[in-house]
C-alpha positions as CSV (number, residue, x, y, z in Angstrom):
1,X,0.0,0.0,0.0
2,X,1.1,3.6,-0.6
3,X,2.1,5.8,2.3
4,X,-0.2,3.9,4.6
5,X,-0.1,0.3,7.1
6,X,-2.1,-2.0,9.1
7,X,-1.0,0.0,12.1
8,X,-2.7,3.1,10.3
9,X,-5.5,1.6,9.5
10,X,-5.7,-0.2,13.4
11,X,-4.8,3.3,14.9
12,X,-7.7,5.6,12.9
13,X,-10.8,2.7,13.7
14,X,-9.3,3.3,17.0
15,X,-9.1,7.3,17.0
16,X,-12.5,8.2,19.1
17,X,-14.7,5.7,20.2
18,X,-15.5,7.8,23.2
19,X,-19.3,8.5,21.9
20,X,-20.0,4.8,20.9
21,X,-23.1,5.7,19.0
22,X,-21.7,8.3,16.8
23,X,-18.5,6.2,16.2
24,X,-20.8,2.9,15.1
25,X,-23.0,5.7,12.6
26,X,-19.9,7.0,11.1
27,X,-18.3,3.4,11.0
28,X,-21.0,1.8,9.2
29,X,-21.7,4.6,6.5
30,X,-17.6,4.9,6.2
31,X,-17.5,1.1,5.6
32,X,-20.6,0.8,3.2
33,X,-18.5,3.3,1.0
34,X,-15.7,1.3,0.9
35,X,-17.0,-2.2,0.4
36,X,-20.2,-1.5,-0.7
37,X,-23.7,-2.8,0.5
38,X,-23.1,-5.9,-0.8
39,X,-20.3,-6.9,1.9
40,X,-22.0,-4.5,4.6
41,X,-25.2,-4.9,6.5
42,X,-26.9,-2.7,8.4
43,X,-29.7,-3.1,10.3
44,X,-31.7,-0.1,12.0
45,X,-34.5,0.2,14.6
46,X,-37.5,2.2,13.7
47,X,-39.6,2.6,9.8
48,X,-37.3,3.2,7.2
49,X,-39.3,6.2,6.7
50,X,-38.3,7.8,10.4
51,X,-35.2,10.6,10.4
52,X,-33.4,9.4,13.2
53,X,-32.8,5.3,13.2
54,X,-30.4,4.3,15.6
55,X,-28.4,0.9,14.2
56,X,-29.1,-2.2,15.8
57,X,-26.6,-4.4,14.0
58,X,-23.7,-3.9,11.5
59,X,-21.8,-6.6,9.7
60,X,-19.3,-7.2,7.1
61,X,-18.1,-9.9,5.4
62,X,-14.7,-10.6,4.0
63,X,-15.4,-14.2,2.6
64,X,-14.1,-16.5,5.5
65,X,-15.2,-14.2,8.2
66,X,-18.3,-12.4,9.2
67,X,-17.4,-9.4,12.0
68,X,-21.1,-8.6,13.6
69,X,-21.8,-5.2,16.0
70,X,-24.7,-5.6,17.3
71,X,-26.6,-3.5,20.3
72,X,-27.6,-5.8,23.0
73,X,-29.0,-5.0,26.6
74,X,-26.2,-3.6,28.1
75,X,-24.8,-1.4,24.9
76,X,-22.7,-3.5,22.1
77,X,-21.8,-7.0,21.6
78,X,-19.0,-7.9,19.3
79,X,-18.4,-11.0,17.4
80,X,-15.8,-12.8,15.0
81,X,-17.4,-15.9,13.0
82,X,-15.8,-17.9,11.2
83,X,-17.7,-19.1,7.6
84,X,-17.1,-21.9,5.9
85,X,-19.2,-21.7,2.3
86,X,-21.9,-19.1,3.9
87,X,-22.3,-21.5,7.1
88,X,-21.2,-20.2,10.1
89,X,-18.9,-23.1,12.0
90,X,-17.5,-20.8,15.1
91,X,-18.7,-17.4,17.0
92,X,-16.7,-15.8,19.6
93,X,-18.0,-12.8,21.3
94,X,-15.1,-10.1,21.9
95,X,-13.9,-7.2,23.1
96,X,-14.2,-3.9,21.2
97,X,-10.3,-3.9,20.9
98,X,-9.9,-6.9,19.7
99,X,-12.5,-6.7,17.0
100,X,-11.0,-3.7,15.8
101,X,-7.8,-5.3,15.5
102,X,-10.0,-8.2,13.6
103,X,-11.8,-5.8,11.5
104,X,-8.4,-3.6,10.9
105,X,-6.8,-7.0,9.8
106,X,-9.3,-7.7,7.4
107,X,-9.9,-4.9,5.6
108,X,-5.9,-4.0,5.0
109,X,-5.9,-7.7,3.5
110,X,-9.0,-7.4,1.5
111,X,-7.9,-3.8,0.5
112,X,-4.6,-5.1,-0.9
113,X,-6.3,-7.4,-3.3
114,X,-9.1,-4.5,-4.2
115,X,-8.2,-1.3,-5.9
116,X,-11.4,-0.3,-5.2
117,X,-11.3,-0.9,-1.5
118,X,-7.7,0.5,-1.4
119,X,-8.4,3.7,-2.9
120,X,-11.7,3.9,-0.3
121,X,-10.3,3.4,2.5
122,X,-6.9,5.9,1.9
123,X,-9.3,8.2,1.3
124,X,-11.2,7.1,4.9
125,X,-7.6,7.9,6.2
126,X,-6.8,11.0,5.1
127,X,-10.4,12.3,5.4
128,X,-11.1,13.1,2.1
């Protein structure tokens, strides 16, 4: 990658995820730009017709894993599961950390095999 890493990437999921709410918002529109809707689900709680929809669930897929954020009773749950043809074989709730790091990991590896995504998500760190 050009004039960017992993540890970049890591470091600006990472930058202000003091005000959860805002940062899953911004996360999920940011990450629907750069992969598309196709990899990127989003799930909201109100009618679609309703301003304000806070997000009840966010996932991406990178083939082989599935990251899920999803609001539970006491604020978010995080999970990594691990796909096998669609089917998902393994889930392991985690920290907020370390599915960053998971999510950071996976998008600097799908990024390096998609211009596309590269181009994206340089643009996601330099805030263009």
């Amino acid at each position: 990658m050009s004039d960017w890493s992993f540890e970049a990437l890591a470091a600006s999921l990472r930058a202000d995820v003091s005000d959860l709410k805002t940062f899953h918002e911004v996360l999920a529109h940011k990450l629907q730009q750069a992969l598309g809707d196709g990899a990127v689900e989003v799930r909201r709680q109100g009618f679609r017709w309703q301003a304000d929809r806070p997000l009840l669930k966010l996932g991406v897929n990178f083939g082989d894993v599935r990251l899920e954020a999803q609001r539970a009773s006491l604020g978010m749950e995080y999970k990594v599961v691990k796909l096998v043809r669609g089917i998902a074989l393994k889930s392991d709730t985690v920290s907020l950390e370390e599915w960053l790091n998971a999510l950071s990991k996976a998008l600097f590896e799908h990024a390096s095999a998609h211009q596309a995504t590269r181009q994206a998500l340089e643009n996601f760190l330099l805030d263009e």
